[in-house]
C-alpha positions as CSV (number, residue, x, y, z in Angstrom):
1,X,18.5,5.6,-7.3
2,X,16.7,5.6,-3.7
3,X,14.9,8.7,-4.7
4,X,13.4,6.8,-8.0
5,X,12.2,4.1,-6.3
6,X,10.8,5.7,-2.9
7,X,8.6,7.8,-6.0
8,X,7.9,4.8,-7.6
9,X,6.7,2.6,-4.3
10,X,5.1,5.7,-3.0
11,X,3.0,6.5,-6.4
12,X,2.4,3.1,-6.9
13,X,0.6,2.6,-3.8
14,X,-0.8,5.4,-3.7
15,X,-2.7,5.1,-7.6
16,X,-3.6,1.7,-7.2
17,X,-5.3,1.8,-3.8
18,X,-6.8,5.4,-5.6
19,X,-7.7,3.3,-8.4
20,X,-9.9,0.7,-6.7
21,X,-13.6,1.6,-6.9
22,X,-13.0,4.4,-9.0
23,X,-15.0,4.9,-12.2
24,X,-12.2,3.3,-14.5
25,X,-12.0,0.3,-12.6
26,X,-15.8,-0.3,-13.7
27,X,-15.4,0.9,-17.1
28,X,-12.2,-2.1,-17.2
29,X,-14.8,-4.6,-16.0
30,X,-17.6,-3.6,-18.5
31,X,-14.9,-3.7,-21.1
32,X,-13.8,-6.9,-20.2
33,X,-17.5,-8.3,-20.4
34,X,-16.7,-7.2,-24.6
35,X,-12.9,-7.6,-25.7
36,X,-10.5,-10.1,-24.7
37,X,-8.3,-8.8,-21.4
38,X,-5.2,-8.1,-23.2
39,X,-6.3,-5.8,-25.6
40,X,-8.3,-3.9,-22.8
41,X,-4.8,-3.9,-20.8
42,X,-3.1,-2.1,-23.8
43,X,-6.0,0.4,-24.1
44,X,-5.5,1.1,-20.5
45,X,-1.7,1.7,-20.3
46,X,-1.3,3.7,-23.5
47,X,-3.9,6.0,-21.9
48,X,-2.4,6.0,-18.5
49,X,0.5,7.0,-19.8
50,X,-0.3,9.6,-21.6
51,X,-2.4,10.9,-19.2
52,X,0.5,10.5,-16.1
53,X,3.0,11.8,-18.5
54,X,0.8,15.3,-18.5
55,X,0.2,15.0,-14.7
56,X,3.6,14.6,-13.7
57,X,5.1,17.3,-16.2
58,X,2.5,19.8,-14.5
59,X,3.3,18.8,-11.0
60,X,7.3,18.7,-11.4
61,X,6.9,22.0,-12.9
62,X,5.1,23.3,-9.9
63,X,7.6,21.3,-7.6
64,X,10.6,23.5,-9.3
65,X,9.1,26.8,-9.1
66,X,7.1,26.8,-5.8
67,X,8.5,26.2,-1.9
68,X,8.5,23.2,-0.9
69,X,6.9,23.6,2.9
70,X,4.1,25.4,0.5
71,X,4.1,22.5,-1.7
72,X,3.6,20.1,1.1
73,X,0.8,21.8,2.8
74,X,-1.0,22.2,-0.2
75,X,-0.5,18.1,-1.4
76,X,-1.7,17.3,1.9
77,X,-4.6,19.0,1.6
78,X,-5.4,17.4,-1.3
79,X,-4.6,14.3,-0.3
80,X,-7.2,14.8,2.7
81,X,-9.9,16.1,0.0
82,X,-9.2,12.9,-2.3
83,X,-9.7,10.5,1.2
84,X,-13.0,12.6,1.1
85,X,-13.6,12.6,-2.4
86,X,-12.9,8.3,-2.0
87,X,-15.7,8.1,0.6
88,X,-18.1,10.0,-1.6
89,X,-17.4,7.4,-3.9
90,X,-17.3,7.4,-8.4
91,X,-20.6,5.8,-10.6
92,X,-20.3,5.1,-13.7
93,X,-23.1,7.1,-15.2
94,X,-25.0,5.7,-18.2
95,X,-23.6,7.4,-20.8
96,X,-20.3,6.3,-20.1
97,X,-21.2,2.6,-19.8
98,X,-23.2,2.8,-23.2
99,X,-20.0,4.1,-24.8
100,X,-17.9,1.9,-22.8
101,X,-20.1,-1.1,-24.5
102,X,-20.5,0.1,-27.9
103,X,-17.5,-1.8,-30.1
104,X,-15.4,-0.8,-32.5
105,X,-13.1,-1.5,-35.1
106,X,-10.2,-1.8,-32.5
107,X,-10.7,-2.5,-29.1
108,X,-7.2,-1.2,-28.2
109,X,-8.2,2.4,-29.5
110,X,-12.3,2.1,-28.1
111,X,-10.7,1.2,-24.5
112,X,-7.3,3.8,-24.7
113,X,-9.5,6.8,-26.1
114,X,-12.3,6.3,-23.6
115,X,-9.8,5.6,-20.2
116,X,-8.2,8.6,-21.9
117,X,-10.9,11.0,-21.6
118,X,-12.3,9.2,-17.7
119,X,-8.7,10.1,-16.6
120,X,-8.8,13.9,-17.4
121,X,-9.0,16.0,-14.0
122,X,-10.5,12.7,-11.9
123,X,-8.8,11.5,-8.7
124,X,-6.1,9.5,-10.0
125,X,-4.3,12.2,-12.0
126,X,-5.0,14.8,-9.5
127,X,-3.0,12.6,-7.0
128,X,-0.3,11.9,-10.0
129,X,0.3,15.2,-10.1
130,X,0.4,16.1,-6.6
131,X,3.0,13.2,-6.1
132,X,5.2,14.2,-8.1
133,X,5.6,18.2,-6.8
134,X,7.1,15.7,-4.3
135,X,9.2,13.3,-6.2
136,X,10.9,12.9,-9.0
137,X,8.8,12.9,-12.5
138,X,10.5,9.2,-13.7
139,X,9.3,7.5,-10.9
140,X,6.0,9.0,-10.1
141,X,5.4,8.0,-13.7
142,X,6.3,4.8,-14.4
143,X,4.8,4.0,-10.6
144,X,1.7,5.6,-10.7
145,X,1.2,4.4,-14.6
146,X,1.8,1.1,-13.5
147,X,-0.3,1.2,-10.2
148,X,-3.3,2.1,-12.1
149,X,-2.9,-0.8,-15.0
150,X,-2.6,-3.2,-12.0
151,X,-5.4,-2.1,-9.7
152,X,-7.7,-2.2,-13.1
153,X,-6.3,-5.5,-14.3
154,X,-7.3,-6.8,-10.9
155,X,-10.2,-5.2,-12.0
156,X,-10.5,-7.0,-15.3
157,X,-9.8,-10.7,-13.5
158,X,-12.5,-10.0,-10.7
159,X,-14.5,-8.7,-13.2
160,X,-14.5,-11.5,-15.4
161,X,-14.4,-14.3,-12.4
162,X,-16.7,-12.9,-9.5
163,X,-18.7,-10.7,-10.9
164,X,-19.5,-8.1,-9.0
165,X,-18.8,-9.2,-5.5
166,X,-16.0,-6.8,-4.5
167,X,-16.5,-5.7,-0.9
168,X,-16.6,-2.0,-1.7
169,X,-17.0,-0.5,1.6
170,X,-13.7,-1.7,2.7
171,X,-12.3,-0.9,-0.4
172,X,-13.3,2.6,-0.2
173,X,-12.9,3.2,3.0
174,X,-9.3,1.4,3.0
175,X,-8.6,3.4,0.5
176,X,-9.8,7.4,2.1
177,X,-8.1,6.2,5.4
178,X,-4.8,5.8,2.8
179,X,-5.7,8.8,1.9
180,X,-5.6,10.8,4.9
181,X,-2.5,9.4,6.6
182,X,-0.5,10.3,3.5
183,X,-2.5,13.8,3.7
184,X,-1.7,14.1,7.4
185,X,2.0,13.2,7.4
186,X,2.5,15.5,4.4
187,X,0.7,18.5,6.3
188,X,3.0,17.5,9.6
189,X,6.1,17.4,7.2
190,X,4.9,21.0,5.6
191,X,4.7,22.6,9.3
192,X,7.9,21.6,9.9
193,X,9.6,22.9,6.8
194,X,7.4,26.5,7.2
């Protein structure tokens, strides 16, 4: 039981402080300027999950097949690259607000099929998956599914009450320095394990 929910605190915190600024959170507030906030929230946890269901079965797998003290060096790594990769900062280019606006028949299907495809390979599921080469699959789940449905339905509320007034240089760089203590403690863990 402590296992589960050190992975699901860990990948929790760790998705929704990803989550914040990144492209997804502005396709949640352009979506919420269209549909009404709930269906937008199912769109965006059917998609999450499926898309941290694939990121966690890839990364347990890894976890049992490669060393751990490997494993660890390598996740904190990436954990350094995603603090840079943070910094850098996502748009949301045109095309994907266009199709972001454009409605359809069912906004639970326009808003899941389009978080869907935004999720494949960006920051968030690269994370997923290198969380859970170092925790249990259940909880690096369920945490990191429902870290990212909370730091977009904060997106959603600010989005439809403030507009666009988040303060996005803190957020961001709140966000990489997150990043790179979790990357430096997993590297210092890694050396010790090596």
């Amino acid at each position: 039981m402590e296992g589960f929910l050190v992975a699901l605190a860990v990948s929790f915190g760790v998705i929704f402080v990803a989550e914040l600024g990144d492209k997804s959170q502005l396709m949640a507030m352009t979506f919420a300027t269209r549909f009404k906030p709930v269906p937008v929230l199912i769109g965006i946890t059917i998609a999450t999950a499926l898309v941290h269901l694939v990121s966690v079965a890839i990364g347990y797998g890894l976890g049992a097949t490669l060393p751990t003290g490997w494993i660890s060096l390598a996740a904190g790594v990436a954990f350094l690259g995603f603090g840079a990769w943070t910094l850098r900062g996502d748009r949301l280019t045109e095309e994907e607000r266009q199709r972001a606006e454009r409605s359809g028949k069912s906004a639970v299907l326009a808003v899941g099929a389009a978080f869907f495809l935004a999720e494949l390979g960006d920051k968030t599921m690269l994370a997923t998956i290198t969380l859970a080469t170092q925790y249990g699959w259940f909880g690096t789940w369920l945490g990191s599914t429902i870290g990212m449905v909370a730091a977009d339905a904060l997106a959603i509320l600010v989005g439809r009450w403030l507009g666009k007034r988040l303060p996005e240089r803190t957020i961001k760089y709140g966000a990489a320095a997150l990043f790179a203590i979790c990357g430096i403690w997993l590297i210092v863990d890694a050396i010790g394990q090596i």
